[in-house]
Structure formats: C-alpha cells, structure tokens
C-alpha positions as a Python dict, from the first residue, in 0.01 Angstrom:
ca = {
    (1, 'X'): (0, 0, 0),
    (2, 'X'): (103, 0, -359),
    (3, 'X'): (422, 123, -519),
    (4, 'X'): (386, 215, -892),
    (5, 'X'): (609, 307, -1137),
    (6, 'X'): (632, 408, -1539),
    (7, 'X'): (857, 340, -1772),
    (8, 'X'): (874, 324, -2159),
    (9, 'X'): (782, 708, -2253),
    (10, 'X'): (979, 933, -2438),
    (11, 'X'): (957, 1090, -2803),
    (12, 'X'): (836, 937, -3129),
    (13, 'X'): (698, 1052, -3469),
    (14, 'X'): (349, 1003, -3598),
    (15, 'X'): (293, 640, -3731),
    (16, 'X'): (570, 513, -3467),
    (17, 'X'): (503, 265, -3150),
    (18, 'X'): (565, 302, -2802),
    (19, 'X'): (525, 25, -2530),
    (20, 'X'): (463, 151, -2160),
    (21, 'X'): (514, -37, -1849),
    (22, 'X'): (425, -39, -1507),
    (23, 'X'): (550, -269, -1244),
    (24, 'X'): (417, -258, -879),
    (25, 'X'): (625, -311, -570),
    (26, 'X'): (613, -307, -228),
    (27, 'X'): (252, -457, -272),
    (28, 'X'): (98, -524, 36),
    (29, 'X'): (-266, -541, -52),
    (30, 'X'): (-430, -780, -371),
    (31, 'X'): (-444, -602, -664),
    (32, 'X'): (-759, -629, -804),
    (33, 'X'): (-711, -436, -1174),
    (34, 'X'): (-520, -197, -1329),
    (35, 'X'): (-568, 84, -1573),
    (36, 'X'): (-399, 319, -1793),
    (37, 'X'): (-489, 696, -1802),
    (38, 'X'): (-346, 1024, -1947),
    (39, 'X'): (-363, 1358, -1921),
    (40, 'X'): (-366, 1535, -2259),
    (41, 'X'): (-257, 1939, -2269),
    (42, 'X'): (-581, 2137, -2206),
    (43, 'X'): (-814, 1862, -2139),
    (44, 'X'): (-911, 1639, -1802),
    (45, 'X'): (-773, 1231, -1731),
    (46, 'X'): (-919, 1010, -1923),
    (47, 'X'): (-934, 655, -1915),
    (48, 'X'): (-696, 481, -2182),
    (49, 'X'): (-769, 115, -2042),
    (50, 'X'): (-782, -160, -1774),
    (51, 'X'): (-722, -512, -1734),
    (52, 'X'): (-829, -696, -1392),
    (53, 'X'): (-615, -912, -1272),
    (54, 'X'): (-815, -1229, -1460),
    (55, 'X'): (-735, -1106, -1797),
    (56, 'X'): (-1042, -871, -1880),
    (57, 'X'): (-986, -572, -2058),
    (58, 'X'): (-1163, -208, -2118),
    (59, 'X'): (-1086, 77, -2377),
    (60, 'X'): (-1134, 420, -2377),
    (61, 'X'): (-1362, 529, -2660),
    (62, 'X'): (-1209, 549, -2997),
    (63, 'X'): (-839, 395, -2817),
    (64, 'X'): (-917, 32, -2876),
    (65, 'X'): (-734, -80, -3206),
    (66, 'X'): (-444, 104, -3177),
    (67, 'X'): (-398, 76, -2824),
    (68, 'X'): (-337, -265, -2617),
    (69, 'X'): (-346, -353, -2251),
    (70, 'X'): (-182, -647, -2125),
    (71, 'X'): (-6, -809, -1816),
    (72, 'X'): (188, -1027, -1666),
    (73, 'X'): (126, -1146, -1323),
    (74, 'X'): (438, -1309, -1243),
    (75, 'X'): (642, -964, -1237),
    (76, 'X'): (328, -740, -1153),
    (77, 'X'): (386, -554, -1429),
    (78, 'X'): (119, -410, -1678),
    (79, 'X'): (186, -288, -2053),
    (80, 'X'): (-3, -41, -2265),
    (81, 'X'): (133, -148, -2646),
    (82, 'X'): (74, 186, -2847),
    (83, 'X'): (63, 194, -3209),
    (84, 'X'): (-20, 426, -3525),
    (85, 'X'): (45, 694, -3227),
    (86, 'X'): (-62, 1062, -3332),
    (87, 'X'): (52, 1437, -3225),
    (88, 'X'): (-314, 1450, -3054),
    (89, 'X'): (-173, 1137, -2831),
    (90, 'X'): (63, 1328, -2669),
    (91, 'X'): (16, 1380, -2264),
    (92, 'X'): (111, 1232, -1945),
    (93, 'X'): (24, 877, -1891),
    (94, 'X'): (-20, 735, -1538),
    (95, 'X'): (-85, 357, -1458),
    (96, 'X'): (-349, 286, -1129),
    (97, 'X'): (-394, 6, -935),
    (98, 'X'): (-751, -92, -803),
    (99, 'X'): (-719, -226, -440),
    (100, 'X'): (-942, -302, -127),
    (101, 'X'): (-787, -21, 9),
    (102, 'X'): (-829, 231, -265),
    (103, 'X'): (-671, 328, -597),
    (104, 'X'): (-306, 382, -627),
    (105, 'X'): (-124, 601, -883),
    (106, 'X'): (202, 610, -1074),
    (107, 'X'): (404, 949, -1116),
    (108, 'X'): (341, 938, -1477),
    (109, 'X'): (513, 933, -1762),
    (110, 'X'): (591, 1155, -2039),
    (111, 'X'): (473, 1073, -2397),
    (112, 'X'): (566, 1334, -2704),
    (113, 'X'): (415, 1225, -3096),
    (114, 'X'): (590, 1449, -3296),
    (115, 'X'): (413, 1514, -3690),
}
C-alpha cells in the first residue's frame, strides 16, 4: 500500500507561482511513477503530468512550459512547480502513484488563481 499526501496549495493571483508536493509513506510496494492530476470546476480529471521513477516526464496538453514535474527519490516526494498560473487553473489537484498493485491517490489539494 501507498500513503499519499499534498501539500503546497492555497491562494494566489494571476501571474503568481505555486509549488505542490507530495510525499509517500508507509510504502510497501515499488513505486513505479507518479503523476499529477486536477479536477477543474465543471469539467472531468485530467492529467497535469508524470515522472517515473527514472526521471521521465509527461505533460498534459497545453501544461508543459508553465508547469514542471520533478522528484526526489531520497524523501519520496514529487513536486509540480507551477508558474504564470491563471484563474482557469484553479481546481483540486491530486498526486497518484503507479504501483504493481494498482494506482494510489492523494486527498487532494486545493488550488485558487485569483484575476
């Protein structure tokens, strides 16, 4: 099983940065990838990005460039750097974790752009 959690949400004005993190504990299957997702008022998931655990990343269409994915293994955490953020950005954002066993899910956290 996996243990996820958020952090790093909260309130910001158009133009401003946010960096998200996730860290996983209680890990007691590999963790083959991660990924970032939100949930956007009105509209289904989408994918936001994923890293796998070598380094390899994936961005949602029209995300990549102001949006970054990185990680660091040592503290099984994963980041989603945020920047130039917009009103249309704000949502719930979950991190995942890709296992043998299945995909586990943060709680999500709460993002608000304000114009």
């Amino acid at each position: 099983q996996v243990q996820l959690m958020e952090s790093g949400g909260g309130s910001v004005q158009a133009g401003g940065s946010l960096r998200l993190s996730c860290v996983a504990s209680e890990t007691t299957v590999s963790i083959n990838a991660n990924g970032w997702y939100r949930q956007i008022p009105g509209k289904q998931r989408e994918l936001v990005a994923t890293i796998s655990r070598e380094g390899l990343t994936n961005y949602g269409a029209s995300l990549k460039g102001r949006f970054t994915i990185s990680r660091d293994n040592a503290k099984n955490t994963v980041f989603l750097h945020m920047h130039g953020l917009k009103p249309e950005d704000t949502g719930v954002y979950y991190c995942n974790a890709f296992t043998p066993l299945g995909t586990f899910w943060g709680p999500g956290i709460q993002v608000t752009v304000s114009s």
